[in-house]
TIMITI-126994 format. One record per residue: residue number from 1; residue in three letters; x, y, z of N, C-alpha, C in turn. Coordinates in steps of 0.02 Angstrom, whole numbers, plus 32768, in hexadecimal, padded with zeros to 4 digits. Layout:
BEGIN
NUM|ALA|X|Y|Z|X|Y|Z|X|Y|Z
...
//
This chain:
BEGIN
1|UNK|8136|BB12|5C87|8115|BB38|5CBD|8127|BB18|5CFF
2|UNK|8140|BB3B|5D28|8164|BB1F|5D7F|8125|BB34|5DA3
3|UNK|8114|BAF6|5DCD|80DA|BB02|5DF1|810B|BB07|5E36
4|UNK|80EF|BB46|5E63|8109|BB57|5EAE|810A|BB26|5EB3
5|UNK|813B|BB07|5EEF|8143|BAC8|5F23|8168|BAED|5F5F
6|UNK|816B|BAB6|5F82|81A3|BAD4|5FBB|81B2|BA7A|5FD7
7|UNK|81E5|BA59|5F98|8208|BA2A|5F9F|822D|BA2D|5FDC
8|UNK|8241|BA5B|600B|8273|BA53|6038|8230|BA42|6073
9|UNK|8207|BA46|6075|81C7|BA36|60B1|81B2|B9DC|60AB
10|UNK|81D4|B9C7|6068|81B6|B98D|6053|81F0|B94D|6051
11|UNK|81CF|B90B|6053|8207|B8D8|6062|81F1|B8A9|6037
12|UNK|81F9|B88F|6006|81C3|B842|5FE7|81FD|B80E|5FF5
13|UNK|81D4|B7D2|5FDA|81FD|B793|5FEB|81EE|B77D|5F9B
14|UNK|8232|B75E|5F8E|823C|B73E|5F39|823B|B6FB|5F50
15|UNK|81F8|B6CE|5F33|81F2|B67D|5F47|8201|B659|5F00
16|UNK|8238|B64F|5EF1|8245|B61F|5EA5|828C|B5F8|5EAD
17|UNK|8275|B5CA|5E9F|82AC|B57D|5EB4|82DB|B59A|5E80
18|UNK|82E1|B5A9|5E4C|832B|B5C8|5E2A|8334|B602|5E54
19|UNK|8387|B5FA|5E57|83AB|B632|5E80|83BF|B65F|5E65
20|UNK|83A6|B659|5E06|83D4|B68B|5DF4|8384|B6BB|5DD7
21|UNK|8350|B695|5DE1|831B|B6E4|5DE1|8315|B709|5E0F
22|UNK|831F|B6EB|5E5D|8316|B706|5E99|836B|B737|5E9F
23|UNK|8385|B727|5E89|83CD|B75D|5E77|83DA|B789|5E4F
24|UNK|83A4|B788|5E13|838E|B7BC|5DEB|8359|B7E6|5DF6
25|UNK|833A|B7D8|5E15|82FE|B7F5|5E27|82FB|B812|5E6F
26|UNK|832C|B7FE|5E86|834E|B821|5EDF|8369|B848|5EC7
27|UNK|83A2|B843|5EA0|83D5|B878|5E83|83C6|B8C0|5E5C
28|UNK|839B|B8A8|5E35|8369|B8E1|5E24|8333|B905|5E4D
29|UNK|8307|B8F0|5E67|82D9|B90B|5EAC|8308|B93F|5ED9
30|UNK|834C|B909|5EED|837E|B93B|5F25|8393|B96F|5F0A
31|UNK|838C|B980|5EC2|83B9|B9AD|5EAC|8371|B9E8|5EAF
32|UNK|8345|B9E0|5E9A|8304|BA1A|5EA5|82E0|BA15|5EFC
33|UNK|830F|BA05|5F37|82F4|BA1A|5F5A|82E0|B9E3|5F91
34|UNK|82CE|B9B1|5F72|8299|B985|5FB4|82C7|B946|5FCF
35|UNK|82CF|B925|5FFA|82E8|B8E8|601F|82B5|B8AF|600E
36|UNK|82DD|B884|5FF2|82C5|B84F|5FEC|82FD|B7FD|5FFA
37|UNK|82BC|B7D7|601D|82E5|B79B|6034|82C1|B764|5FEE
38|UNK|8303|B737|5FF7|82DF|B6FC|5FBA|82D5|B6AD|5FEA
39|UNK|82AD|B68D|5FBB|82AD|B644|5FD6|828C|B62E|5FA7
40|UNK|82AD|B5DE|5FBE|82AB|B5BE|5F84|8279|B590|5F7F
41|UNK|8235|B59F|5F9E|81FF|B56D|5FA2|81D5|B591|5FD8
42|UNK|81AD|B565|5FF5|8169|B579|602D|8182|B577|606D
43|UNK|81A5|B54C|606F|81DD|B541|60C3|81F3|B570|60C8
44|UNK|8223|B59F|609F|8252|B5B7|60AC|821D|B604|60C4
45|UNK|81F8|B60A|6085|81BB|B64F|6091|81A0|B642|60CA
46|UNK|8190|B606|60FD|8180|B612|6143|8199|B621|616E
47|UNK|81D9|B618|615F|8216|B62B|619B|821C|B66E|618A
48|UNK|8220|B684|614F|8229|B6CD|6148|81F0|B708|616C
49|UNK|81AD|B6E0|6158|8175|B70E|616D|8182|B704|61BB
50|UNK|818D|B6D2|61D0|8197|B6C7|6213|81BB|B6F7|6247
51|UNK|8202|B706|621E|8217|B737|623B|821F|B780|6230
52|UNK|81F2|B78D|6202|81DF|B7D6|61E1|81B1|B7D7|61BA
53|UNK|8182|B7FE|61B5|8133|B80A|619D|815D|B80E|6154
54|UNK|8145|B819|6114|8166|B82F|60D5|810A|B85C|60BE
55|UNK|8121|B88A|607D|80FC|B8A9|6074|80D9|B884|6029
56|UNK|80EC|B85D|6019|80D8|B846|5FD7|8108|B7FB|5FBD
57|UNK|80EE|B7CE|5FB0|811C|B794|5F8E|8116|B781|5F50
58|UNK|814B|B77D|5F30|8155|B767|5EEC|814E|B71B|5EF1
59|UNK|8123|B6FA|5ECB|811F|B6C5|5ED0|8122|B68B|5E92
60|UNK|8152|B66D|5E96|8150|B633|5E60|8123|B604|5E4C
61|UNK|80FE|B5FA|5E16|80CE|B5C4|5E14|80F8|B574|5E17
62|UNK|811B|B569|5DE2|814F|B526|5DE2|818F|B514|5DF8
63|UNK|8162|B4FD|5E3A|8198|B4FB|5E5D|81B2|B4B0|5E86
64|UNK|81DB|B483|5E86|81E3|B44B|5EA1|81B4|B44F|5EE3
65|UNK|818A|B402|5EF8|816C|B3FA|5F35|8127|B418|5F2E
66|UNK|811F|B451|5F6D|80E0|B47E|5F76|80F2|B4C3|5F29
67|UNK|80BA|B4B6|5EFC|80C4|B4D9|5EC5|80B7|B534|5EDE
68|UNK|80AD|B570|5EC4|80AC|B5A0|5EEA|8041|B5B4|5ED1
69|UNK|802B|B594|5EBC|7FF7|B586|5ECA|7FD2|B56E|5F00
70|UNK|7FF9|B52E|5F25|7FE3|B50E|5F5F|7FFE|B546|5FAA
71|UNK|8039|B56E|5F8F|8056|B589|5FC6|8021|B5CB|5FD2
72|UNK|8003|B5DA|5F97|7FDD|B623|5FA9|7F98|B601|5FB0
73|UNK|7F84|B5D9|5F9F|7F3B|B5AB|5FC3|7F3E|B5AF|6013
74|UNK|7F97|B594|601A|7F80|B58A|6071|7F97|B5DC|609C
75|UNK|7FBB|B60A|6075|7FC7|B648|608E|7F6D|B66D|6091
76|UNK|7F47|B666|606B|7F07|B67B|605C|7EDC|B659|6098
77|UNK|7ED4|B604|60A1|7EAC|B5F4|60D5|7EC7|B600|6102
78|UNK|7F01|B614|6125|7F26|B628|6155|7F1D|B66D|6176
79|UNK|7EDA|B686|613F|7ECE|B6DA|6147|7F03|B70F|6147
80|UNK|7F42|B6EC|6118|7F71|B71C|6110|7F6F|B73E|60C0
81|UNK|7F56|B78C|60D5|7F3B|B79E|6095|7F7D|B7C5|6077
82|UNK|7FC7|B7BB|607D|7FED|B7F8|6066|7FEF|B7EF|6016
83|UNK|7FFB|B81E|6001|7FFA|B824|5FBA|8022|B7DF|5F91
84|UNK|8003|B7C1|5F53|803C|B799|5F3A|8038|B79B|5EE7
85|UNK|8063|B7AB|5ED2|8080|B7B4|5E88|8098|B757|5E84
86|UNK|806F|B749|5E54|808A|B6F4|5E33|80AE|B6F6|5DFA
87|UNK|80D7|B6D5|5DF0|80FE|B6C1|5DB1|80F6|B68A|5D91
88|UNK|80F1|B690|5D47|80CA|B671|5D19|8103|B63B|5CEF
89|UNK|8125|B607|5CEE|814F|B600|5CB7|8142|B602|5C70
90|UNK|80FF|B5DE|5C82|80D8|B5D6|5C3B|80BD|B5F5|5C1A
91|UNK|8091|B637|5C3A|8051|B66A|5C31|8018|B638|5C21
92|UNK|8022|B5F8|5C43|7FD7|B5FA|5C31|7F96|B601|5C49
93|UNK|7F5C|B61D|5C25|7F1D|B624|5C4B|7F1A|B60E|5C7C
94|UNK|7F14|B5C1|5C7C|7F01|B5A8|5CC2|7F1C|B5A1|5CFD
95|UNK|7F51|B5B5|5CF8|7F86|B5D8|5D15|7F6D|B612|5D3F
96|UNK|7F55|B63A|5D07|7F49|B682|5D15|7F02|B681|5D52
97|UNK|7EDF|B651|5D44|7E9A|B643|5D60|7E97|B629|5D9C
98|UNK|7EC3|B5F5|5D98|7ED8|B5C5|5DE0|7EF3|B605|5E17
99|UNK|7F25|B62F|5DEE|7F3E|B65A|5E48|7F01|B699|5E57
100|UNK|7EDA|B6A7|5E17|7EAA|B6D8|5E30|7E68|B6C8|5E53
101|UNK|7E69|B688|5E4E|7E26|B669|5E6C|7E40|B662|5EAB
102|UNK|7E95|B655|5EC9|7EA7|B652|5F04|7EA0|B68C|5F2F
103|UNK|7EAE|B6CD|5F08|7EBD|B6F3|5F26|7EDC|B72A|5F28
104|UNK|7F13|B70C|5EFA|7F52|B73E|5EEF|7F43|B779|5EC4
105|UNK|7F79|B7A8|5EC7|7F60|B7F0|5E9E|7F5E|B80D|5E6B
106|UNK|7F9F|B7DE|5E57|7FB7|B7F3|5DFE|7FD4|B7AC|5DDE
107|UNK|7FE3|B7A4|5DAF|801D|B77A|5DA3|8048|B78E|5D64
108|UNK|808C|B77F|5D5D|80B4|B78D|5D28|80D2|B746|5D16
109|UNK|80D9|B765|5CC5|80E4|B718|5C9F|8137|B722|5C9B
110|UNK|815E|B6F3|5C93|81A4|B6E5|5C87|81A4|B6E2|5C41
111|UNK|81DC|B6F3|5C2A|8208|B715|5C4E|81E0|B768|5C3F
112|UNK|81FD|B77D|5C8D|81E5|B7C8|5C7D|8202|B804|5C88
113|UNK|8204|B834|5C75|822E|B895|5C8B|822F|B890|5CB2
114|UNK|825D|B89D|5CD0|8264|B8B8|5D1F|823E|B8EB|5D1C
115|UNK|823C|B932|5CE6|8221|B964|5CFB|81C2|B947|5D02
116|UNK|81A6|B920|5CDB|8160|B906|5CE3|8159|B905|5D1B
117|UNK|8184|B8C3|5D35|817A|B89C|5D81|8188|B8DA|5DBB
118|UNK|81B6|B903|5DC0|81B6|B94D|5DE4|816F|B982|5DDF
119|UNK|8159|B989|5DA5|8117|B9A0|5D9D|80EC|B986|5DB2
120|UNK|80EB|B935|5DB3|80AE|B91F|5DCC|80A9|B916|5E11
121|UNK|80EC|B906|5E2C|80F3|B908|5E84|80CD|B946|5E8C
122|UNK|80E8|B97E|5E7C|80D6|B9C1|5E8E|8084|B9CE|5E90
123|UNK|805A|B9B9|5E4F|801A|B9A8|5E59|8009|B991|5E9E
124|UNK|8012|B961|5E9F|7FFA|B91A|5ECE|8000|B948|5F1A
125|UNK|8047|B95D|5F24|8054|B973|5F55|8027|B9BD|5F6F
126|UNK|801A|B9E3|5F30|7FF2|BA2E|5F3F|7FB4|BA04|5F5B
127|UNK|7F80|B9D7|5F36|7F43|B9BC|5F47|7F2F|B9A4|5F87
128|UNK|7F7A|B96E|5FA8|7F83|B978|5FF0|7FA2|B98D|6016
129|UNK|7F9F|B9D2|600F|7FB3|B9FB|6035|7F92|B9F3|6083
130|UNK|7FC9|B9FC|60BB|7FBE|B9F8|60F6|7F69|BA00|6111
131|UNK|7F5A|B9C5|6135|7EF9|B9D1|614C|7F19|BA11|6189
132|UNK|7ED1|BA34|6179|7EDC|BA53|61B5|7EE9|BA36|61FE
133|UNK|7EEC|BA64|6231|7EE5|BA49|625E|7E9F|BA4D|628D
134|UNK|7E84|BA20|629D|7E33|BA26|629D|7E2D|BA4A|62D7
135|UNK|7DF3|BA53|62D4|7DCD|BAAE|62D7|7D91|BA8C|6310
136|UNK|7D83|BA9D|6343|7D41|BA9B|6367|7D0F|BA6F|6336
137|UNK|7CEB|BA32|6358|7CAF|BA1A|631E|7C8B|BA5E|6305
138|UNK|7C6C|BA8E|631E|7C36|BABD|6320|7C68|BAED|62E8
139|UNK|7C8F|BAD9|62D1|7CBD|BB0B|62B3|7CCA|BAE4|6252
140|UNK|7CB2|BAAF|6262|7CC2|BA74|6225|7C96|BA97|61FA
141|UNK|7C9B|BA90|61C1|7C59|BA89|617D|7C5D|BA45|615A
142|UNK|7C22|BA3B|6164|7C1D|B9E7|613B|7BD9|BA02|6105
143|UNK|7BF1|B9BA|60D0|7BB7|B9D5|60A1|7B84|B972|60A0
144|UNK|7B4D|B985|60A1|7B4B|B921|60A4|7B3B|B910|605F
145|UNK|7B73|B8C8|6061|7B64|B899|602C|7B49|B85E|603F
146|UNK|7B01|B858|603A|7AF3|B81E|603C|7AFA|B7F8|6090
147|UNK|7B0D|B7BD|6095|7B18|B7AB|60E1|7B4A|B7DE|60F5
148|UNK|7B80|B7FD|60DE|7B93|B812|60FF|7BB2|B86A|60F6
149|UNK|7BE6|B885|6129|7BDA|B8CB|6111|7C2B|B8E9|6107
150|UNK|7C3B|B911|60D6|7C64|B91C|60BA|7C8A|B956|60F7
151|UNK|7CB8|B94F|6119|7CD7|B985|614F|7D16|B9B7|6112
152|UNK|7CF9|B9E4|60FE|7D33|BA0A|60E2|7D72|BA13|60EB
153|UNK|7D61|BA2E|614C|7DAC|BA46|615F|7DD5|BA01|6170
154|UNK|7DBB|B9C0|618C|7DE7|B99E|6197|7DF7|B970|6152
155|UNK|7DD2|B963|611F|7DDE|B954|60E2|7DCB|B905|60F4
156|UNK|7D95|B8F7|612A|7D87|B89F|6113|7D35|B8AB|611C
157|UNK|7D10|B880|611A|7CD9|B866|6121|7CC2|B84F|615D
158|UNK|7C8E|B85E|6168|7C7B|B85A|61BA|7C30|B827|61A3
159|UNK|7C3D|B7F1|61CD|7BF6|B7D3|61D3|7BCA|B7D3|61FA
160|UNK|7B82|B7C8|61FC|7B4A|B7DA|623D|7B6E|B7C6|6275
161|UNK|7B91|B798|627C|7BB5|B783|62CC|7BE9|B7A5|62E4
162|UNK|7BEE|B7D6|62B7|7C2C|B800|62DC|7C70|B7E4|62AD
163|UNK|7C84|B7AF|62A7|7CBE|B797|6282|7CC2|B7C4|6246
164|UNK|7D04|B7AC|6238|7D1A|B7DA|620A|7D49|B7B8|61D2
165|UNK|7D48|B7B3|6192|7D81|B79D|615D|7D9D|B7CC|6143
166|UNK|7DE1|B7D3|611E|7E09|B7F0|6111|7E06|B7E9|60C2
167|UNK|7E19|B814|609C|7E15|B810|606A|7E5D|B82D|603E
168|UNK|7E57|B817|6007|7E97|B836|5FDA|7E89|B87C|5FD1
169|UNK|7EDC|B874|5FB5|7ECE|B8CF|5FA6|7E93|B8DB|5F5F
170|UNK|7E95|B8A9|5F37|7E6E|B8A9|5EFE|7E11|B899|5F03
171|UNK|7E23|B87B|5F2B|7DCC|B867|5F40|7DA5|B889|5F62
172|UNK|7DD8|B8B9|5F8B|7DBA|B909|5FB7|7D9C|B935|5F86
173|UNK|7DE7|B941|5F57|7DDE|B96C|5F26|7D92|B959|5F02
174|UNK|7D91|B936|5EDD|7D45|B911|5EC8|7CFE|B939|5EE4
175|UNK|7D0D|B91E|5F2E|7CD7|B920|5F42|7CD1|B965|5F51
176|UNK|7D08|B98F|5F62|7CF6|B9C6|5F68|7CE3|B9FE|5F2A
177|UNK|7CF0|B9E3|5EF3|7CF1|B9F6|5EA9|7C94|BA05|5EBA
178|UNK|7C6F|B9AA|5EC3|7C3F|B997|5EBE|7BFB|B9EC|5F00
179|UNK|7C2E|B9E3|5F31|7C10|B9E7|5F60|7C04|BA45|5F44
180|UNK|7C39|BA68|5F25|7C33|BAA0|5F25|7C1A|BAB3|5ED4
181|UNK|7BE1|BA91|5EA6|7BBD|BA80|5E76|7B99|BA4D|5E80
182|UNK|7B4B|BA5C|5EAA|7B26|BA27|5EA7|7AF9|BA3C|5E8A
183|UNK|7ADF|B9FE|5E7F|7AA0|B9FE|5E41|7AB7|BA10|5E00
184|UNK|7AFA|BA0C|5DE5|7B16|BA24|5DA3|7B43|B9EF|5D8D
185|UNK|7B2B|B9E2|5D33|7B3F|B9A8|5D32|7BA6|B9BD|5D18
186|UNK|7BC0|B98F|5D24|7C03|B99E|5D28|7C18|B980|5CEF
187|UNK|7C44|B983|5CC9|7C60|B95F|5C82|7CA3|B93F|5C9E
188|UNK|7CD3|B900|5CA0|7CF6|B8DA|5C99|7D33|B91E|5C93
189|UNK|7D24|B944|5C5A|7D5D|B972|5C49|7D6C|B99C|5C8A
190|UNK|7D2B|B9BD|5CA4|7D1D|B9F5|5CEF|7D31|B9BF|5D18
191|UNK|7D29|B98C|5D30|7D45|B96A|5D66|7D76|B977|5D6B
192|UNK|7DA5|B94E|5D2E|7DEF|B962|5D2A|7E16|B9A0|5D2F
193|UNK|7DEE|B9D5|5D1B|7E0F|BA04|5D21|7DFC|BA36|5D64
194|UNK|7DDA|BA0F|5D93|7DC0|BA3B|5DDC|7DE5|B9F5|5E05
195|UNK|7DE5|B9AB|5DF0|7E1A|B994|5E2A|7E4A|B974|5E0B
196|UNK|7E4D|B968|5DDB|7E93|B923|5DD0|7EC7|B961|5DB7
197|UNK|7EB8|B99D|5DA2|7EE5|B9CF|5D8B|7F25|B9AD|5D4D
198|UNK|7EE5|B987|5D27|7F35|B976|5CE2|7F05|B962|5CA6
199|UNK|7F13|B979|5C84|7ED1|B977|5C49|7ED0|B92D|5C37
200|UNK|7E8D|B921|5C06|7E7C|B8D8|5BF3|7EA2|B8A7|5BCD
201|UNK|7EBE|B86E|5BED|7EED|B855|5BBE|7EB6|B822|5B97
202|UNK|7ECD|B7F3|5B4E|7EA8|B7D4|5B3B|7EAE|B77C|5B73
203|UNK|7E5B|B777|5B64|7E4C|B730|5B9B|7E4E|B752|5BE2
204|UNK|7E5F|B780|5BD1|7E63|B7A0|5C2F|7E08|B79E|5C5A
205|UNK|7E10|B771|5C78|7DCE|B765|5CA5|7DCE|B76D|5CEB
206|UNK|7E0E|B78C|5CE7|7E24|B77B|5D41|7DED|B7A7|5D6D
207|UNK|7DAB|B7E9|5D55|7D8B|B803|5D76|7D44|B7C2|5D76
208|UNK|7D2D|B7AF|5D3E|7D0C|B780|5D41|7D15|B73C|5D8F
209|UNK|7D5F|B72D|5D8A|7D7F|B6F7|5DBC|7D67|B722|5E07
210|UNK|7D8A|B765|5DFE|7D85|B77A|5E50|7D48|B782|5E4D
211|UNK|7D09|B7A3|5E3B|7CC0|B7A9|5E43|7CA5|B766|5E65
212|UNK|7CAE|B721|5E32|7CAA|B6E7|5E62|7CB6|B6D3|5E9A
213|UNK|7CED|B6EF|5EAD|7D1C|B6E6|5EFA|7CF2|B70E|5F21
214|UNK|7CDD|B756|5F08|7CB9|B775|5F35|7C6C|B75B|5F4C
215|UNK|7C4A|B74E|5F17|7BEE|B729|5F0E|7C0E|B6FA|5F50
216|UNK|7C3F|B6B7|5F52|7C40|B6A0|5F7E|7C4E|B6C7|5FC9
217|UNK|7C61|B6F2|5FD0|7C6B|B70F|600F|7C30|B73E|602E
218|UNK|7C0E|B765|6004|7BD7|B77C|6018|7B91|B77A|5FF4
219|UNK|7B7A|B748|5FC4|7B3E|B721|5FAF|7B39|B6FC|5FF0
220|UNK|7AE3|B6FE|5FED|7AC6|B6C2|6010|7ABC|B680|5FE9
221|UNK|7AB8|B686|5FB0|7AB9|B65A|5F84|7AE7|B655|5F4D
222|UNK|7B20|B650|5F41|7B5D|B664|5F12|7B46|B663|5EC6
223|UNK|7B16|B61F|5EB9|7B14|B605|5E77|7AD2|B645|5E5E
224|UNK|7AA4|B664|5E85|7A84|B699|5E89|7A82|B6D1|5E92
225|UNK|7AB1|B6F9|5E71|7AC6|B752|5E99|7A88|B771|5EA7
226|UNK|7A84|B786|5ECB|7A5D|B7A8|5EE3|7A78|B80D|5EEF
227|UNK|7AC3|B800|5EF9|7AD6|B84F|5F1F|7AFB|B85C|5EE6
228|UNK|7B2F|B83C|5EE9|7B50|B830|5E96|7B3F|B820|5E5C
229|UNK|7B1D|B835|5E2E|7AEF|B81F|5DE7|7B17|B82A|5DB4
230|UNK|7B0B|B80D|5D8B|7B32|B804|5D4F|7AFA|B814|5D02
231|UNK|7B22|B843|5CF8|7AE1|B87B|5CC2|7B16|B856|5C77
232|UNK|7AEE|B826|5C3F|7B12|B803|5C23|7B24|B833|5BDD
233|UNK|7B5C|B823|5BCF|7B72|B854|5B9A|7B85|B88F|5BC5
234|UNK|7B7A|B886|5BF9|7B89|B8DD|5C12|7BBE|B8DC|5C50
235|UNK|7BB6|B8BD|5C66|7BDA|B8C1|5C9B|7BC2|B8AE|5CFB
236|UNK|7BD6|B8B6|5D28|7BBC|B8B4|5D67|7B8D|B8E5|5D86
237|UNK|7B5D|B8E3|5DB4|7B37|B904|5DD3|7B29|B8FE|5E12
238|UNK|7B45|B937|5E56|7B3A|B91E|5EA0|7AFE|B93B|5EAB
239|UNK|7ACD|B915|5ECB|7A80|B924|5EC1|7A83|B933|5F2C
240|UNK|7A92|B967|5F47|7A71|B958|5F8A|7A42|B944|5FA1
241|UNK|7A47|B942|5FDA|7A04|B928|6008|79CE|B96B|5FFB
242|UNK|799F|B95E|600E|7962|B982|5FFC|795A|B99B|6049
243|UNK|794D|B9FE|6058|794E|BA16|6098|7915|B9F9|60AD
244|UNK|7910|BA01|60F6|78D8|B9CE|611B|78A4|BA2A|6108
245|UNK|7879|BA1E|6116|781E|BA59|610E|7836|BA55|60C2
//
């Protein structure tokens, strides 16, 4: 099944110290459509972002020096939210846990299909699809979580002070899953299939991992949900605020 794209609108960057995945995996991408630059570590991905935004990065976990774990830690506190696909040599869990607790959106294990890794860009890429371009405040819809309040059209989180965080394309999705079913408890399976869009693999916890990431961003108390509840055996529950009268 070919999911629409429009690869010619899109650019990623291939980050893997072997030259001959970043040459297979350029070579194939160029041939369906999209431009892609390679490098061979975190240096090289700064100079690149430096001189051109990219729409998504492929990213290596083992990699000599700054591993591609440490590189998407500091792309993340850097409030740079672009999409990132990790690569796995090993597949293992903790592997799998370490880049979703960072941040990142998907990951693929080595060795893998090109046609997979093309399918899954394509995911990643529909989910962040271009933010709008923002709209008059008086024009926004926010829904509130907790300290803070969910801005639809611009796709981050707005806190009582006006500031604002940015969020992944996966953690929007989430919350907006959450935000447009409240008070209904959600199953692990319905998560996945309203945001991660790829059915349940086994050990797959990665909605469990992002729910945590979120409790910390809009709980007043993380170790206590309060907005986010967790209905056991069942799944998640976004409980709103209660109308004032």
């Amino acid at each position: 099944m070919e999911a629409a794209e429009t690869p010619q609108q899109c650019n990623i960057i291939v980050v893997d110290d072997d030259p001959g995945v970043r040459e297979m995996v350029a070579d194939y991408l160029a041939q369906h459509g999209y431009a892609v630059r390679g490098a061979a570590g975190g240096s090289e991905l700064d100079r690149l972002l430096a001189a051109a935004p990219t729409a998504l990065i492929l990213l290596d976990i083992s990699m000599p020096g700054e591993d591609g774990c440490a590189v998407a830690r500091r792309l993340r506190a850097a409030n740079n939210a672009t999409p990132i696909i990790m690569l796995s040599a090993m597949g293992d869990v903790i592997d799998r846990v370490v880049g979703l607790e960072i941040g990142t959106d998907d990951y693929i294990v080595k060795p893998f299909d090109l046609r997979e890794l093309r399918a899954r860009i394509g995911a990643v890429l529909r989910r962040a699809a271009a933010e709008p371009v923002a709209a008059p405040s008086g024009n926004l819809r926010r829904v509130s979580f907790g300290k803070v309040a969910l801005d639809l059209d611009a796709r981050k989180l707005i806190a009582a002070d006006g500031s604002d965080q940015r969020l992944t394309a996966m953690e929007f999705d989430l919350l907006q899953a959450f935000a447009r079913n409240p008070n209904r408890v959600l199953s692990r399976d319905t998560l996945l299939s309203l945001a991660h869009h790829k059915e349940m693999e086994p050990f797959d916890r990665s909605i469990d991992i992002r729910i945590a990431r979120l409790r910390r961003k809009i709980e007043e108390d993380p170790a206590k949900p309060q907005v986010i509840k967790t209905e056991r055996g069942g799944g998640y529950i976004f409980v709103p605020p209660r109308s004032a009268g």
